[in-house]
C-alpha positions as CSV (number, residue, x, y, z in Angstrom):
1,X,0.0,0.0,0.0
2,X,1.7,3.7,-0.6
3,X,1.3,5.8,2.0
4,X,-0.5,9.4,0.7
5,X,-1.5,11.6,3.8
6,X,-0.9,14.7,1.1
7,X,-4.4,16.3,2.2
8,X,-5.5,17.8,5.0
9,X,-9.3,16.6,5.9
10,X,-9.4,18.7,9.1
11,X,-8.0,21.5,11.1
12,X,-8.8,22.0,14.7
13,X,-9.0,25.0,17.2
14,X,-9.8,24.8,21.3
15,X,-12.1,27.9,21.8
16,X,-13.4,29.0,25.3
17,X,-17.1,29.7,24.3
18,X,-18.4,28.0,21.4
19,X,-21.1,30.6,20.8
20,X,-19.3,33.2,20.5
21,X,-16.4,31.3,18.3
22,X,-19.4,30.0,15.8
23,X,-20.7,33.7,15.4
24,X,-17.4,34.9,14.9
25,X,-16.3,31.7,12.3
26,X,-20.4,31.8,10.9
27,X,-21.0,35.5,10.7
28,X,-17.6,37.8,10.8
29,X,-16.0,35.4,8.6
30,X,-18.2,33.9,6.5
31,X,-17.8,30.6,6.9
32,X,-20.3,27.7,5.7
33,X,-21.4,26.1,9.1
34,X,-21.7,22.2,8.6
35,X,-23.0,21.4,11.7
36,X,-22.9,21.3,15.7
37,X,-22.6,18.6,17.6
38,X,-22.5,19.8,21.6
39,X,-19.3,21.5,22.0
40,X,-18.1,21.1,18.7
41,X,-18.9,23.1,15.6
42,X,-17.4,22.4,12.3
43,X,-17.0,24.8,9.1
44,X,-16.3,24.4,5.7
45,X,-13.5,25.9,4.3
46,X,-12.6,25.2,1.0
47,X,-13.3,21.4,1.1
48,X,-11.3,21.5,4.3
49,X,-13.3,21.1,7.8
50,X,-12.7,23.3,10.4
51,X,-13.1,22.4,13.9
52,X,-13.9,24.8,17.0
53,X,-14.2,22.7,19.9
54,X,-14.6,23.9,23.7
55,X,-11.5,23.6,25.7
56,X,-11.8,21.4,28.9
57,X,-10.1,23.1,32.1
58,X,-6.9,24.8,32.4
59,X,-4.4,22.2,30.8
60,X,-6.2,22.3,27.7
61,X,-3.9,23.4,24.9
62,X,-4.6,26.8,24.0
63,X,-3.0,28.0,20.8
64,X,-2.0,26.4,17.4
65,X,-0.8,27.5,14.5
66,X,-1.8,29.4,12.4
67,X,-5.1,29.1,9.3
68,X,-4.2,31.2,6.7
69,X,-7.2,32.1,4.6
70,X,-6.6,33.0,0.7
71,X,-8.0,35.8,-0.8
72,X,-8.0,37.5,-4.1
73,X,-8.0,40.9,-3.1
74,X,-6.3,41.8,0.6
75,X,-7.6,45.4,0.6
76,X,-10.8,44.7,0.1
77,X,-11.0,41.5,2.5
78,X,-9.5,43.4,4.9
79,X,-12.3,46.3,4.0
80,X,-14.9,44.1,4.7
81,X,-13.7,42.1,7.9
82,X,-13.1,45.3,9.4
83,X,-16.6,46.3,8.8
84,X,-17.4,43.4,10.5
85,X,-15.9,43.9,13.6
86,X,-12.4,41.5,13.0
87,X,-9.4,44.2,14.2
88,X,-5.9,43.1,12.1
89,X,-3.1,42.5,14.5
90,X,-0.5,43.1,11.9
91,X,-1.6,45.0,8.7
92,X,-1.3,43.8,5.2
93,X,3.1,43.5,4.3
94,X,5.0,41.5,1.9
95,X,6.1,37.8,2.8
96,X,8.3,36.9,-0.4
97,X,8.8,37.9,-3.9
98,X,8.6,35.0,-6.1
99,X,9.3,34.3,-9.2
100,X,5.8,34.4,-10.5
101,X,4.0,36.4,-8.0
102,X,3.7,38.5,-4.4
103,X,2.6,36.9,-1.0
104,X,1.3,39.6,1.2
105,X,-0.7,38.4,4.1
106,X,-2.2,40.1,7.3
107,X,-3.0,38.8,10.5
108,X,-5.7,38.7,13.1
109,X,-7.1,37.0,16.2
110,X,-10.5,35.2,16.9
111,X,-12.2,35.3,20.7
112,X,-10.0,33.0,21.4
113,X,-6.7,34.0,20.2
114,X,-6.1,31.9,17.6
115,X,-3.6,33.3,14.8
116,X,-5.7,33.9,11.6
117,X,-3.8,35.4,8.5
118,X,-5.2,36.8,5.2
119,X,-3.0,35.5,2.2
120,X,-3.1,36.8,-1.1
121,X,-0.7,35.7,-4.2
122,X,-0.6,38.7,-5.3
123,X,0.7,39.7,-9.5
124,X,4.7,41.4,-9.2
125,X,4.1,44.9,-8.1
126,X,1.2,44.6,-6.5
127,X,0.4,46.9,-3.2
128,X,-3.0,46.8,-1.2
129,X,-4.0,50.3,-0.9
130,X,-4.5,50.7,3.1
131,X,-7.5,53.6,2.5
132,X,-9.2,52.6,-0.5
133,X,-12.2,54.0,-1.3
134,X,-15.1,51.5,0.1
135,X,-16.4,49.6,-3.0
136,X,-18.5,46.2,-3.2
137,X,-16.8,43.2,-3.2
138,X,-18.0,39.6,-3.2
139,X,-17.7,39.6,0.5
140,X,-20.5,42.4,0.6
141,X,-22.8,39.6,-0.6
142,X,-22.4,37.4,1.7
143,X,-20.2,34.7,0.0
144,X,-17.5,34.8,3.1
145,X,-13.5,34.5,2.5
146,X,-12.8,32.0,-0.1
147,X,-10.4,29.8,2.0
């Protein structure tokens, strides 16, 4: 049998209050809610399930890594996360210059203080504009960060 454990099925988080990590996962993000099941709430991201699940007393891990969440525009993801209530820890900079394209990414916390970061493989020479001009995007409708 070859081994092929190239795909991740599942990511998980420990949150404090489930509630208040599904409304910020559901509505701030934009996430597709799957489904609850007590203390745990899955999302779909991309394919990919995301689980919140409550942590249990004080030796419960706490942090992990980090979800980076791809976008096609940062400016206007950032735009509209802002307007709904998510505050960016560290603003929208340059990772690496490849070849081919930019990575920029942003960061930001949810309740809980999990790391979240906004990625964008950005065309060579390409610079979010911090104070764009509001304008609609597809998060405006709805649709939630394509992840």
């Amino acid at each position: 049998m070859l081994l092929d454990i190239s795909h991740i099925g599942q990511i998980g988080f420990g949150v404090a209050d489930i509630d208040r990590a599904e409304d910020f996962y559901g509505r701030a993000l934009g996430l597709r809610k799957l489904f609850r099941f007590g203390d745990l709430t899955f999302f779909d991201c991309g394919g990919i399930r995301l689980l919140l699940e409550k942590r249990r007393g004080p030796g419960a891990p706490v942090h992990g890594g980090t979800i980076y969440l791809r976008c096609a525009d940062l400016a206007l993801a950032m735009e509209e996360l802002r307007a709904r209530g998510v505050t960016f820890s560290l603003g929208p900079h340059l990772i690496a210059r490849m070849d081919d394209h930019d990575l920029w990414m942003a960061f930001f916390l949810d309740p809980d203080g999990n790391s979240l970061a906004l990625m964008q493989e950005a065309p060579k020479g390409y610079s979010p504009v911090a104070d764009r001009p509001s304008t609609e995007s597809s998060l405006a409708s709805g649709a939630g960060i394509k992840c």
